[in-house]
N, C-alpha and C positions, 0 to 999 in steps of 0.2 A: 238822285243825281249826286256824282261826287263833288262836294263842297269847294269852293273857288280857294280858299286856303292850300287845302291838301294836293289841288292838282297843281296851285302857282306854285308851291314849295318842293313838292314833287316834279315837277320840267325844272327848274334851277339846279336841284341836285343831279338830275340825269344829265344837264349838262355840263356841269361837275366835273362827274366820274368821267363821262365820255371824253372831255378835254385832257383831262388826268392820264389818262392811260395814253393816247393820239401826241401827246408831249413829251411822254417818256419813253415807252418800252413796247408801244405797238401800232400799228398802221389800221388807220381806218375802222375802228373801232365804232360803230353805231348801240350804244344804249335807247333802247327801247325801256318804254314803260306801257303795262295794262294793268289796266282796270278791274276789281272784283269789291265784290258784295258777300260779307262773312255775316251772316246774323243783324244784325243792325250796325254792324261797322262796317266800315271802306281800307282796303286798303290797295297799293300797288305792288306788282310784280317789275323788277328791274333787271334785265339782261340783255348783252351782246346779241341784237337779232333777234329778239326774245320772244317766239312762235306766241299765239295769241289761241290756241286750239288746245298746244299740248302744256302751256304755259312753262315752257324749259328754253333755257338761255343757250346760247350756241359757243363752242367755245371759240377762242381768235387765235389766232397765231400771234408767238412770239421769237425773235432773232436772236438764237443761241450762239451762244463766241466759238462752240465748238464744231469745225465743219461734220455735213451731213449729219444734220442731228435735228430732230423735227421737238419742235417747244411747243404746249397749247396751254392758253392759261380760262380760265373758269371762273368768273365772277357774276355774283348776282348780287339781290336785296328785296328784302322787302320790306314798304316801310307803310306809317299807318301815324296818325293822329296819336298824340301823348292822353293820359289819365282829363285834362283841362282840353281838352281838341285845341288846342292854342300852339301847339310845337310839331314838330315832323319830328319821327321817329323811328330809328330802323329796327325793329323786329325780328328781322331773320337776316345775314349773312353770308354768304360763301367765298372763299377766296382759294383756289386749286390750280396746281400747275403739273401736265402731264405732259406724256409724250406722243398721243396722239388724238383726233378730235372724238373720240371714241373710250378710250381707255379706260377701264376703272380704277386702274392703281397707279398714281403718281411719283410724284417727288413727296410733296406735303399737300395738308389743307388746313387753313382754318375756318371753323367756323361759329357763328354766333347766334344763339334761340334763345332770347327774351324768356326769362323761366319757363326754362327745360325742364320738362316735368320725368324724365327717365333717371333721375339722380346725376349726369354727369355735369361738370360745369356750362354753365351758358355759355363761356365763351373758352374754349380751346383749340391745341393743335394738335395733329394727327401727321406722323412723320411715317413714311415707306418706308421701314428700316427694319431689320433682324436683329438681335443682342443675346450672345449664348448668356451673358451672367444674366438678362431678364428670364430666357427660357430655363435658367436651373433654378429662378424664384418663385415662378408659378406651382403654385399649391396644385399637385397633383389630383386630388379632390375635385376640384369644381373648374378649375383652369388647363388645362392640359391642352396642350398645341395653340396655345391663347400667345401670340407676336406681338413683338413694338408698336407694329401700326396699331393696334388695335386699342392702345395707352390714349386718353385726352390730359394732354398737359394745362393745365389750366393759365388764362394769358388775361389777367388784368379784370374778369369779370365784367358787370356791365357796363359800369363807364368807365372802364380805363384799360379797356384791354385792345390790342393794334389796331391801328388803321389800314387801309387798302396801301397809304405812300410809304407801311412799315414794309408790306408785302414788298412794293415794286424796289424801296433803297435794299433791301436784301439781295432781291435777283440781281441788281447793278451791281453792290460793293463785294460781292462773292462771285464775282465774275461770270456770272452765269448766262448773261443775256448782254446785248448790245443796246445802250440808250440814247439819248437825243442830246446833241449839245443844250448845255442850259438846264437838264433837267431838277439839278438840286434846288434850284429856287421853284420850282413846280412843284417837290414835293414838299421842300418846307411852309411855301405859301398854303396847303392842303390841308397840313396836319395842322397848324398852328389853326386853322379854321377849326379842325375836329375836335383839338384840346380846349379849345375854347366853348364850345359849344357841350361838351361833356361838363366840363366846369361848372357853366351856369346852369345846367340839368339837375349836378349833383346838390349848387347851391339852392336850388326850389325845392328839392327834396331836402332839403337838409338846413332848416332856417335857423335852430339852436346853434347851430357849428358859424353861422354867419354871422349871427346876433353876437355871438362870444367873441370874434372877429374883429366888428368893427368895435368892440367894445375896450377889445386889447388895445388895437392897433386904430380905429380911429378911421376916418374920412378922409383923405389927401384927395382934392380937388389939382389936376393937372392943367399947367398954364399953358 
């Protein structure tokens, strides 16, 4: 059975994201979450509509400022119990935005895998883009016809690298999409949850750095 922690923390976050996106930058947006069994861990699968068979997220639609112009954006997660099963944890990311519900080549993506064991960074981004001075720096040798897209720019690692409301303030303040009155306090109430919560991750892992901390600067107790 999956454990009463991980699926209550798991429905708060899916309703999270779902409010998240249904507030800002897209209509009717349903996150689902399912269920799996990895070896003696649990973890869940999180997407828009999220088939339970072939376990892939559906993409949604989003309202491009430029007429006839079809937006889709691609979001999922998976997330899973920390090292202590005491915290929720996301595991895997995607965040993609194309031009059709189908497409394989976008705008951008990024994404995130919890030590990524193929050498790239766990968390980067991938940009649709062409660059003649990139193509005249590939090493003929081993890289040849090797494209921009195909670069991970590296964005913050594991705890500090974008949030979903970095994704959605991008498409707004780059005019790229139409949003919802009101939406910047939706995204900064989002993020300020996510920086926070990255913070005290980093300070569990990280108790010498905390010790030395309070040791500088001390305890202030707020009135």
């Amino acid at each position: 059975m999956i454990s009463d922690k991980l699926l209550d923390q798991t429905t708060r976050f899916t309703k999270e994201i779902q409010g998240l996106l249904n507030c800002t930058i897209a209509d009717h947006v349903q996150i689902k979450a399912v269920a799996l069994q990895v070896g003696d861990d649990r973890l869940f699968m999180l997407g828009h509509l999220l088939d339970k068979r072939t376990l892939t997220a559906h993409r949604f639609r989003l309202r491009p400022r430029a007429a006839k112009v079809e937006l889709w954006m691609d979001v999922s997660f998976q997330l899973r119990l920390d090292a202590e099963r005491e915290h929720l944890m996301v595991h895997k990311s995607f965040f993609g935005v194309f031009p059709s519900q189908d497409a394989k080549h976008g705008l951008f993506h990024y994404d995130y895998e919890r030590d990524k064991a193929d050498g790239y960074p766990d968390a980067h981004l991938q940009v649709d883009a062409t660059s003649e001075l990139f193509s005249t720096l590939n090493d003929p040798r081993c890289d040849t016809g090797r494209s921009l897209a195909q670069l991970h720019f590296p964005v913050g690692g594991k705890r500090f690298r974008p949030c979903l409301e970095d994704i959605i303030e991008f498409l707004i303040v780059e005019r790229l999409v139409l949003a919802r009155d009101g939406y910047e306090k939706v995204i900064e109430a989002g993020r300020e949850g996510f920086r926070k919560n990255q913070l005290m991750a980093a300070m569990r892992r990280d108790r010498a750095t905390v010790e030395a901390f309070v040791a500088r600067y001390g305890i202030q107790s707020q009135a």
